[in-house]
C-alpha positions as CSV (number, residue, x, y, z in Angstrom):
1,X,35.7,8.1,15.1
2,X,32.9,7.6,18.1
3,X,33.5,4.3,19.7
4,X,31.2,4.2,22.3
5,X,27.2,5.0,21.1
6,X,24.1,4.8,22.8
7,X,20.7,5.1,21.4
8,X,16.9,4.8,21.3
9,X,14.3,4.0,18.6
10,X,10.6,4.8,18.2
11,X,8.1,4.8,15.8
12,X,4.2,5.9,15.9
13,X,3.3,2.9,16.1
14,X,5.7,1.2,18.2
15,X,5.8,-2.0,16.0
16,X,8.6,-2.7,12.9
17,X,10.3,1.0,12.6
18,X,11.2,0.6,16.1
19,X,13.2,-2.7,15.6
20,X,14.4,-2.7,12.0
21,X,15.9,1.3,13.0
22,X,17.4,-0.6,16.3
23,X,19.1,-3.5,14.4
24,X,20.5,-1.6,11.6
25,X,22.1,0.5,14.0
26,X,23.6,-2.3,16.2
27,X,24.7,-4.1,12.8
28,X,26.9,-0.7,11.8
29,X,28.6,-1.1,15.0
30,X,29.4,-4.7,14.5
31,X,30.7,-4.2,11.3
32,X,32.9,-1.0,12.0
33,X,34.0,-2.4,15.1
34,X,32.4,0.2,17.9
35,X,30.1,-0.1,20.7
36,X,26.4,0.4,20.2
37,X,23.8,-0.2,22.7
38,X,20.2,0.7,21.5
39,X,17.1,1.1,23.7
40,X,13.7,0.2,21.8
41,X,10.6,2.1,23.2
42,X,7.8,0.2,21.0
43,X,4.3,-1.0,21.9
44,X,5.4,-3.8,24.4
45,X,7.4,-0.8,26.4
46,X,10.9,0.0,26.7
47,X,13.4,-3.1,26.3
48,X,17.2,-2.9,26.3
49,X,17.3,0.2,28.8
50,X,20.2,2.0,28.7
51,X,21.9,2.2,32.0
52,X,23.4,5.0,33.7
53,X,26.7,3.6,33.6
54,X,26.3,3.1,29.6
55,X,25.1,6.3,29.0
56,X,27.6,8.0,31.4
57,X,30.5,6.2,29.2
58,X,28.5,7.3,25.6
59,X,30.5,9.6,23.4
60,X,27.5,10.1,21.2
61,X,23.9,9.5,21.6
62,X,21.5,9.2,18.9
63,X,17.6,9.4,19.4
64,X,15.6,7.8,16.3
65,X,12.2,8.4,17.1
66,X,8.8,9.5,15.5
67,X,7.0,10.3,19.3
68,X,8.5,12.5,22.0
69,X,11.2,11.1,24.3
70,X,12.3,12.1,27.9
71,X,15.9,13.7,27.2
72,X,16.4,14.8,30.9
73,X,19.0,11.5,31.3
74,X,21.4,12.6,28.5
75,X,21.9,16.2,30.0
76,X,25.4,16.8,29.5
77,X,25.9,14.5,26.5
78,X,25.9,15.2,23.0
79,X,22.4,14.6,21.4
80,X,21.1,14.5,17.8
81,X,17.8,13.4,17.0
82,X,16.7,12.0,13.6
83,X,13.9,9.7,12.3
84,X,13.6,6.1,12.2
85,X,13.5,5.1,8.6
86,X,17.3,7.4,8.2
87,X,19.1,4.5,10.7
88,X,16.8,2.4,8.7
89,X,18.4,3.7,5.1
90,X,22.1,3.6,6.0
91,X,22.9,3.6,9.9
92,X,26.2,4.3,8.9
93,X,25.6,7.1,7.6
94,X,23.6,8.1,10.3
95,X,26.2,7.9,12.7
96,X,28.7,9.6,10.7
97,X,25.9,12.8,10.8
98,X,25.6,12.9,14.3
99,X,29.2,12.9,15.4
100,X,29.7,15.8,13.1
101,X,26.1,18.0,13.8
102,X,25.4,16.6,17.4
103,X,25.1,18.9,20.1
104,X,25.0,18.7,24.6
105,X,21.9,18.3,25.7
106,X,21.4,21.2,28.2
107,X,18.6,23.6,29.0
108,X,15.0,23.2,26.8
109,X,15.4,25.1,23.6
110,X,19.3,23.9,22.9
111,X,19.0,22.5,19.4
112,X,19.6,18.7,18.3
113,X,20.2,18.3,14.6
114,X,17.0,20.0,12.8
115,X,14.7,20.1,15.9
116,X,14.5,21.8,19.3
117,X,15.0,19.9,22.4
118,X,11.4,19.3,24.4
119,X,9.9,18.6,21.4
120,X,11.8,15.7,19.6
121,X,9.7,15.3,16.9
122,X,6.3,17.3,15.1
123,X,3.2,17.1,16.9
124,X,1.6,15.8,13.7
125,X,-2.2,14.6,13.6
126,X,-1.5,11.0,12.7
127,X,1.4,10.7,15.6
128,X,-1.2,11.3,17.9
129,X,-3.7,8.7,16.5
130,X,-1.1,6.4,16.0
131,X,-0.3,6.5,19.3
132,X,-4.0,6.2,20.7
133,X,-4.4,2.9,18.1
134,X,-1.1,1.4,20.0
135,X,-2.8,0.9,23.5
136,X,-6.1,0.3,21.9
137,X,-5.6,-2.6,19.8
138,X,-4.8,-5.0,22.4
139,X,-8.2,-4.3,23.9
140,X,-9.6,-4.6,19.9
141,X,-8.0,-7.8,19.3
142,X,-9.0,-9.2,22.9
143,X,-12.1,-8.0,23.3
144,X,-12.8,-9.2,19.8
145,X,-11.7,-12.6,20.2
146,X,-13.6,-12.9,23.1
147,X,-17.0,-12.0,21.4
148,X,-16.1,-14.4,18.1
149,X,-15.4,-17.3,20.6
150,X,-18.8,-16.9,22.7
151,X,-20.4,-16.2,19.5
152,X,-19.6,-19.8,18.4
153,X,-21.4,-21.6,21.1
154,X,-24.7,-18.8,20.6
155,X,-25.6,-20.7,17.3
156,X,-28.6,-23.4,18.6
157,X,-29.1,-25.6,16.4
158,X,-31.3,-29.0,15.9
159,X,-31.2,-32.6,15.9
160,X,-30.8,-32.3,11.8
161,X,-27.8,-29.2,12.6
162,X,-29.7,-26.9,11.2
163,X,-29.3,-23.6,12.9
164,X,-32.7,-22.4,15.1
165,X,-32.1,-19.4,17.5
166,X,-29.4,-17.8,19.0
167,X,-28.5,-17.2,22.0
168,X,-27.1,-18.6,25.2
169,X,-28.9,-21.0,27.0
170,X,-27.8,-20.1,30.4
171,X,-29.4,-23.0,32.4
172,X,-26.5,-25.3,31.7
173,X,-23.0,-24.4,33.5
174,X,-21.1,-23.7,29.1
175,X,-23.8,-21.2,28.4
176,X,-23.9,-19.2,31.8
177,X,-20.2,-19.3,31.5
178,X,-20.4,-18.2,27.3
179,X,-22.7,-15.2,28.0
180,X,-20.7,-14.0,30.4
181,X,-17.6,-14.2,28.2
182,X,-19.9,-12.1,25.3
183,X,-20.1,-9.6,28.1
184,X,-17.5,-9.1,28.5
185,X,-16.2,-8.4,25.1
186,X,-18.9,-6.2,24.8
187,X,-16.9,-4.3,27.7
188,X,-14.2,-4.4,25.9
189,X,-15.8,-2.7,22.6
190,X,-17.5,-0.1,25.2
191,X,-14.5,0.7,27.1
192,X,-11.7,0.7,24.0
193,X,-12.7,3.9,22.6
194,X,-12.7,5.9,25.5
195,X,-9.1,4.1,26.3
196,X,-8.1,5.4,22.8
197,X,-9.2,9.0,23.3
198,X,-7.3,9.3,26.5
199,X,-4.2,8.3,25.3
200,X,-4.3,10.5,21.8
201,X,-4.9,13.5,24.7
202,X,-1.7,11.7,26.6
203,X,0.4,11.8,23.3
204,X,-0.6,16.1,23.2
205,X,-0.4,17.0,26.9
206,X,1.1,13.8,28.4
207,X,-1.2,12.3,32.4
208,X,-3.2,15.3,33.3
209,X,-5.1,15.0,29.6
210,X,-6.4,11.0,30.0
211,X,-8.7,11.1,32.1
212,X,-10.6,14.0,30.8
213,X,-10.4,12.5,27.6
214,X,-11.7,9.1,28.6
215,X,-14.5,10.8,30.3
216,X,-15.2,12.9,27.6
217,X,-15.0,10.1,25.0
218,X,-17.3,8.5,27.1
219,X,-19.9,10.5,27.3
220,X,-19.7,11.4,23.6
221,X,-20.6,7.5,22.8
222,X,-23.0,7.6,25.4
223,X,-26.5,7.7,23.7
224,X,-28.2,7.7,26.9
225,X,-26.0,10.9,28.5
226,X,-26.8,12.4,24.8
227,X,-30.2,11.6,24.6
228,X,-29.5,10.4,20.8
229,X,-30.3,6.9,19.1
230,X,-26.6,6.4,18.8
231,X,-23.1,7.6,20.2
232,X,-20.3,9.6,18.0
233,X,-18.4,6.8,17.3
234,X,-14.9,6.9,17.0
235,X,-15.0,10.5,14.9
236,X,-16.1,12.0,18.5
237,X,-13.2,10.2,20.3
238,X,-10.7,11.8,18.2
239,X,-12.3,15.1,18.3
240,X,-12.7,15.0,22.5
241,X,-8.7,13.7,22.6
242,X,-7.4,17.0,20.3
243,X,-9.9,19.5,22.7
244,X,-8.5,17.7,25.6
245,X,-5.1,17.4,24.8
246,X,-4.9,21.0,23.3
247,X,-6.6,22.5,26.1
248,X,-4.6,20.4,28.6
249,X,-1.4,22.1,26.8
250,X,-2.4,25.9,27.1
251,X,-3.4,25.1,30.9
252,X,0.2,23.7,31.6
253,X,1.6,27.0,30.6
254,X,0.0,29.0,33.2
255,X,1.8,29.7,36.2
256,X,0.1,28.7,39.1
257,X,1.2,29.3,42.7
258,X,3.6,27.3,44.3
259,X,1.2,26.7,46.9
260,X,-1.2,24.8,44.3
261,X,1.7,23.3,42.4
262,X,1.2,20.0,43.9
263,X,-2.2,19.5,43.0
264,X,-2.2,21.2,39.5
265,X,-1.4,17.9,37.5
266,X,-3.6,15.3,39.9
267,X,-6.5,17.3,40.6
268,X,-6.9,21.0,39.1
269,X,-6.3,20.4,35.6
270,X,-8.1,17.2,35.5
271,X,-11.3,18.9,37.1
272,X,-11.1,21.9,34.7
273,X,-10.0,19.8,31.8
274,X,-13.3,17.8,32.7
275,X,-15.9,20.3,33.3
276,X,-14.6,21.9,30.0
277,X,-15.0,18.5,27.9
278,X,-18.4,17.8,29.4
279,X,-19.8,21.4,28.5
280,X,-18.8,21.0,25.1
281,X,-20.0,17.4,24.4
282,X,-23.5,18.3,25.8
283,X,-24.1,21.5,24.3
284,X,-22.0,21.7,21.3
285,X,-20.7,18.8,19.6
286,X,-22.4,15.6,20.9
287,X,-25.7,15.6,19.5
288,X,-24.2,16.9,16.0
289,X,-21.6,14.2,15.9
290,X,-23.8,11.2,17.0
291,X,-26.4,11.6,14.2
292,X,-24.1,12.5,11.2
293,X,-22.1,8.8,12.4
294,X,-25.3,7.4,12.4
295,X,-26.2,8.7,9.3
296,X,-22.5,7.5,7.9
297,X,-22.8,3.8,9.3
298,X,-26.4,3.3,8.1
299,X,-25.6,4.7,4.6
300,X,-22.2,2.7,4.4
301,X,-24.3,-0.2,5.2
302,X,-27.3,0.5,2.7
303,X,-24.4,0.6,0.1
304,X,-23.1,-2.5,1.0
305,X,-26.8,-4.2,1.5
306,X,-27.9,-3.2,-1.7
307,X,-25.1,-3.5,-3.8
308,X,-23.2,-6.8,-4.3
309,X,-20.3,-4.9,-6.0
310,X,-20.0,-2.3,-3.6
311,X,-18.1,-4.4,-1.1
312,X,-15.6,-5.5,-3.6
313,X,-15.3,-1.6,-4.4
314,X,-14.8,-0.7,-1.1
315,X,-12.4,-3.6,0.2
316,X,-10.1,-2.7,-2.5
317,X,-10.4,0.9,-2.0
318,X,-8.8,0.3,1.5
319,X,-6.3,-2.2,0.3
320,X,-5.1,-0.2,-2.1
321,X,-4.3,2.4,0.8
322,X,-2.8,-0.6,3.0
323,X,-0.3,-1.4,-0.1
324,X,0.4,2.0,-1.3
325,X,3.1,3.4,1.3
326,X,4.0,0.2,3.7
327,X,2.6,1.7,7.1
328,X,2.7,5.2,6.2
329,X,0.0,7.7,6.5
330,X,-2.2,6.7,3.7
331,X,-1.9,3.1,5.2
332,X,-2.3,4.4,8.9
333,X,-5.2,6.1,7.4
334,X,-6.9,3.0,5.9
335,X,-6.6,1.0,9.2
336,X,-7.9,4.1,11.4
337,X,-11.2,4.3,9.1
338,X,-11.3,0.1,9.1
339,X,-11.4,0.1,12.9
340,X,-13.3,2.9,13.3
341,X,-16.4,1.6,11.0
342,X,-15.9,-1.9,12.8
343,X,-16.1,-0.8,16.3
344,X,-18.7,1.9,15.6
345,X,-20.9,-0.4,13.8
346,X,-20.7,-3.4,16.8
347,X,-21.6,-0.7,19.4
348,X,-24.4,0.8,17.2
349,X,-26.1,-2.7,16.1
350,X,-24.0,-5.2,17.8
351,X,-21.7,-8.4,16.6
352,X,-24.5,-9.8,14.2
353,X,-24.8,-6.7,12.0
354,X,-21.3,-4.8,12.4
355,X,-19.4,-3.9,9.1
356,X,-16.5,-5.9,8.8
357,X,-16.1,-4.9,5.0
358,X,-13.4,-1.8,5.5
359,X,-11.6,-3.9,8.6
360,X,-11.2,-7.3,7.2
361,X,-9.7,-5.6,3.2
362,X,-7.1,-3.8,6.0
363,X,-6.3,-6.6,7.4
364,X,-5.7,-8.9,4.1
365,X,-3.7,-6.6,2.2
366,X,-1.5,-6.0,5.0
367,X,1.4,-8.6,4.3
368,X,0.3,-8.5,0.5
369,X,3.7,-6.2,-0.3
370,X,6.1,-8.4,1.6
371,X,5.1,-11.3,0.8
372,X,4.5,-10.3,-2.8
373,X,8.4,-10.0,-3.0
374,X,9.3,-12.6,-1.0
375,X,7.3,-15.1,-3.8
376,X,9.0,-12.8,-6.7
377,X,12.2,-13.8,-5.4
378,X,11.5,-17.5,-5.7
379,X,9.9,-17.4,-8.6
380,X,11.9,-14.9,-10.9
381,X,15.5,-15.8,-9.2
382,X,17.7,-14.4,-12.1
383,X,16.2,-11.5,-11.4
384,X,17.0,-10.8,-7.5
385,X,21.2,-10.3,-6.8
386,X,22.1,-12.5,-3.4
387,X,21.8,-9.5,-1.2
388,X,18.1,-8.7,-2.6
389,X,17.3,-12.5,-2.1
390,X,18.3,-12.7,1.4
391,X,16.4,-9.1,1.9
392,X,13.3,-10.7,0.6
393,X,13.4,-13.4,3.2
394,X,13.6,-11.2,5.8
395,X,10.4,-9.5,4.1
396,X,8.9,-13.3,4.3
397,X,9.5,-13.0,8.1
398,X,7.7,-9.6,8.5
399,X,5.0,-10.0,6.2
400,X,4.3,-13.5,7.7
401,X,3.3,-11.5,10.5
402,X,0.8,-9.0,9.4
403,X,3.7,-6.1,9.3
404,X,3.6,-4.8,5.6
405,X,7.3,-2.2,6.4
406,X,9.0,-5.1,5.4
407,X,8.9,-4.2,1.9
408,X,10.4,-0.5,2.5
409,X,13.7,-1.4,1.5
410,X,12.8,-2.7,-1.9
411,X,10.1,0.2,-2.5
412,X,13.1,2.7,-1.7
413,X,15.3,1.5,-4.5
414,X,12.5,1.1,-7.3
415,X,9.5,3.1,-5.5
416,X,7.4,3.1,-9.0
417,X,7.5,-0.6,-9.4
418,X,7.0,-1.7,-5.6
419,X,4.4,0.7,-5.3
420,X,2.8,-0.6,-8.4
421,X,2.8,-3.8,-7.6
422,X,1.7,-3.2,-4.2
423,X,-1.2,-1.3,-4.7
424,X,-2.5,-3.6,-7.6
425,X,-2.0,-7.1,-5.4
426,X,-3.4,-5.3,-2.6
427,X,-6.5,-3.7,-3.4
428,X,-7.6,-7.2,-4.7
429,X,-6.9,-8.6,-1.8
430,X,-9.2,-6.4,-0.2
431,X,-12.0,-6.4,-2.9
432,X,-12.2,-10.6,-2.6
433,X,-12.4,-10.4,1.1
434,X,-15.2,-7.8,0.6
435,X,-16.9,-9.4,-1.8
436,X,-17.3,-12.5,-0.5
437,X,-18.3,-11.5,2.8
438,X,-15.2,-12.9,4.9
439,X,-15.6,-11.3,8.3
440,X,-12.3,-10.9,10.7
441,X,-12.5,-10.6,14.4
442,X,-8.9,-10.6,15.5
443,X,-5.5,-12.2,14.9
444,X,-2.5,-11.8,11.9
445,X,-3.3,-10.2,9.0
446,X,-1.7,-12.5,6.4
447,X,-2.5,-16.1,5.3
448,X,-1.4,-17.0,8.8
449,X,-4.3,-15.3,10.3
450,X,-7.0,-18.4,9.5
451,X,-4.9,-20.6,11.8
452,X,-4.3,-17.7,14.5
453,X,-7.2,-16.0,15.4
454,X,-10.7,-16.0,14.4
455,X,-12.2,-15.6,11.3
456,X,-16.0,-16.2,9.8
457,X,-15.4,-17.0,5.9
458,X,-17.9,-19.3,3.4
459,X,-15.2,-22.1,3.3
460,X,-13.1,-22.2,6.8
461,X,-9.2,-21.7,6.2
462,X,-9.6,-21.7,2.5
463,X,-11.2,-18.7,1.5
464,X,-9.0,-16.2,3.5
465,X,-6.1,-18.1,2.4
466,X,-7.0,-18.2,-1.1
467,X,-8.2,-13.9,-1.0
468,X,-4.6,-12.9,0.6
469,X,-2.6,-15.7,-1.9
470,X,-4.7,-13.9,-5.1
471,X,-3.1,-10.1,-4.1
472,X,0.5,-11.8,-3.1
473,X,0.5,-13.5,-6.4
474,X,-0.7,-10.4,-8.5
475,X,2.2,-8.3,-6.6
476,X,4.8,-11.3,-7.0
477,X,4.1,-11.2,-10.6
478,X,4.2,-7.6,-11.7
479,X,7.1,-7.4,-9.5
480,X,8.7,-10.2,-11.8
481,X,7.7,-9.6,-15.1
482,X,9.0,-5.9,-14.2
483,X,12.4,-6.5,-13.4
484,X,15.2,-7.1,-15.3
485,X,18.1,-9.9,-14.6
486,X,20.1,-9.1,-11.6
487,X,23.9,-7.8,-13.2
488,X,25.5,-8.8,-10.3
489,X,26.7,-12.2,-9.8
490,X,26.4,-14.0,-6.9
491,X,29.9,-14.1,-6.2
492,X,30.5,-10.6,-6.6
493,X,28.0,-10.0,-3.5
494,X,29.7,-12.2,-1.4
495,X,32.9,-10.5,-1.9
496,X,31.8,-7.0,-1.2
497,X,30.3,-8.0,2.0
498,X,26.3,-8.2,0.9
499,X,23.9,-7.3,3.6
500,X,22.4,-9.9,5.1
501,X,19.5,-8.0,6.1
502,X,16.8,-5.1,5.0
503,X,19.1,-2.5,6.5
504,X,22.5,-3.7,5.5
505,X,20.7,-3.8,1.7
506,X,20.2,-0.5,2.0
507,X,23.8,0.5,2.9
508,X,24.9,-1.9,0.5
509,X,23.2,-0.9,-2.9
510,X,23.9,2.5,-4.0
511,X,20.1,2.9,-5.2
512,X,18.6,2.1,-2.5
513,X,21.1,4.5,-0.7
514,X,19.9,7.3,-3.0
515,X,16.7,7.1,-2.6
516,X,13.8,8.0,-0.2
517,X,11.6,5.6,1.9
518,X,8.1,5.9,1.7
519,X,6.9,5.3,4.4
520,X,7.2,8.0,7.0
């Protein structure tokens, strides 16, 4: 049996995968008694790095990752490369397959488990996105903060309160200092997209693709450089990043002379990669792109102008998506198209008429599955076995949050029912949001959100509160009525060493063990 193990986790999105594959891999070693150190690369960067010494002294290293990682320090070790949610399912297990299927690390090509070394994982579309979403939402949530805060002290009102212009009133020393702060979210907004685009390119051809792509975005958005009424939004980003990246990739493969080799990744492919992107936004796809956008945003917002009922339609629509596979594609997906219609819509008719409808049903049926069970559990308790209860408050703690994964473990074990459940207490938490025009600008996607963050709602605190505790109710309740009593006694859990967390209750019950996680 390995005793010494070293490892690293990953995920798309660099946010719950990451650390629930981490600790369930750290918790095997624990409770089998052999060394495990495990290095998270997530959205705050990597934390826990591995030293040489520790990885010189590995007998076995085990990479469970969703994005590409740098291999070149293992050379020489033996490698095997497998997805988060598997450490996630039964670490254990995991281990077990590795010692017996992992192989030494040597030239590019050597095989690792199912995959070929240089290329730890698929280049899939949503990895890519994924990754471009990770180092654009700080810039979303900040920039958006910004602009709701200014916005605040833009409302001029009378000597009766009642509301008479806005604006800033830059004469006096708050409202110099408030436009300036609505400036510069408006930066923010301008300069996030072309931030995303460069790193989707990254995430295809690694640092000679950004800044093509983040000139390329740019000038795709630009109305002005167009010579349109509006810029491509968010749908031109992405398509600039996968020309960019793509085209980035074929001219790494070419041999250049040595002589040039310097210069090839700093300069030459960045000016060809360039001149390329800016040919085909001005003659080929710009124009094309920025008007059918246009034509998107102002129908989406006719619909939702015109129809009262339309914004309840489409808020659950995209809840329904958030709930139904707990941060997988569909859900990925959802908050892509939510963020995309939110930012496009600011930068086409500015903070006052932006569609917040497909955004703000994202963000409230986010933490509507863990949460869900979490409240299942304390209502229906002869229905949850020890280990299942203690599961569900670790659920609480993630779905508190804004991370909806935290129900994966339950939704492995009885997909049909979580998923059920999810979906339904979901999508109403979206619809209500929609319907009654709640607006979010940034912060945590669950009831904890109207205390951290900002956002606009008809009664403050309650009605966000009340919209995310309707879907976390309906969930908690089919959930409940669903299940039957727990078999196993509490006793009995304590004696067979229950799991005291998501990933031990996977190891721990054979049906969760068995089964597939949704989310991918």
């Amino acid at each position: 049996m390995t005793k010494n193990v070293v490892a690293i986790t990953a995920c798309a999105a660099g946010i719950a995968h990451t650390y629930m594959a981490a600790e369930a891999l750290e918790q095997a070693g624990k409770e089998h008694n052999f060394f495990v150190k495990v290095e998270t690369q997530g959205s705050i960067g990597a934390q826990n790095i591995l030293t040489e010494q520790e990885i010189n002294d590995a007998e076995l290293v085990i990479i469970a990752s969703d994005i590409e990682i740098d291999l070149a320090r293992f050379a020489g070790k033996r490698v095997y490369k497998a997805r988060p949610k598997a450490a996630i399912r039964d670490a254990m297990a995991l281990i077990k397959e590795a010692e017996e299927n992992a192989t030494v690390f040597g030239a590019k090509g050597t095989k690792v488990g199912n995959v070929t070394l240089g290329k730890t994982t698929e280049n899939g579309f949503v990895q890519h996105i994924m990754s471009g979403i990770s180092y654009m939402v700080p810039m979303v949530i900040a920039a958006g903060l910004l602009l709701a805060i200014a916005n605040i002290f833009a409302f001029q009102r009378d000597d009766l309160g009642r509301m008479v212009a806005w604006g800033f009133d830059q004469t006096e020393p708050l409202g110099y200092f408030m436009a300036h702060l609505f400036k510069v979210g408006q930066i923010g907004f301008l300069l996030m997209i072309p931030l995303f685009a460069g790193f989707v390119a990254n995430s295809i051809a690694d640092r000679p693709a950004i800044a093509p792509a983040m000139l390329g975005a740019y000038m795709a958005n630009d109305p002005a450089f167009l010579g349109t009424d509006a810029g491509g939004g968010f749908l031109s980003a992405i398509l600039v990043a996968f020309l960019v990246g793509y085209f980035v990739k074929y001219l790494k493969k070419i041999k250049w002379p040595k002589l040039l080799q310097p210069l090839v990744p700093i300069m030459i492919i960045p000016l060809i990669a360039t001149f390329f992107i800016t040919v085909v936004v001005l003659y080929f796809i710009g124009q094309p792109i920025a008007g059918a956008m246009s034509a998107l945003y102002e129908g989406l917002n006719w619909l939702t102008n015109t129809y009262g009922a339309s914004t309840f339609i489409i808020g659950a629509i995209i809840g329904a998506m958030i709930g139904f596979d707990f941060g997988g594609p569909v859900n990925k997906t959802a908050l892509i198209f939510g963020t995309a219609v939110w930012t496009d819509t600011v930068a086409k008719y500015g903070i006052e008429g932006a569609n917040f409808v497909p955004g703000t049903a994202a963000q409230a049926a986010i933490s509507v599955a863990p949460l869900g069970i979490f409240l299942a559990s304390k209502l229906f308790k002869n229905r949850f076995s020890d280990t299942e209860k203690v599961s569900a408050n670790s659920a609480f703690g993630m779905g508190i949050v804004g991370v909806t994964e935290g129900a994966i473990p339950f939704a492995a074990a009885n997909p049909v029912q979580i998923i059920t459940a999810s979906v339904a207490g979901s999508a109403l938490a979206g619809g209500l949001v929609g319907y009654l025009d709640v607006k979010f600008y940034g912060g945590i996607g669950s009831p904890l959100g109207t205390f951290i963050g900002y956002i606009e709602q008809p009664i403050p605190f309650v009605t966000w509160i009340a919209c995310t505790f309707a879907g976390i109710a309906t969930t908690a309740m089919i959930i409940g009525f669903w299940r039957r009593p727990s078999k196993q006694p509490i006793a009995d859990a304590k004696e067979t060493g229950a799991a005291s967390t998501p990933m031990q209750q996977e190891t721990a019950t054979p049906a969760v063990a068995t089964s597939t996680a949704v989310n991918g």
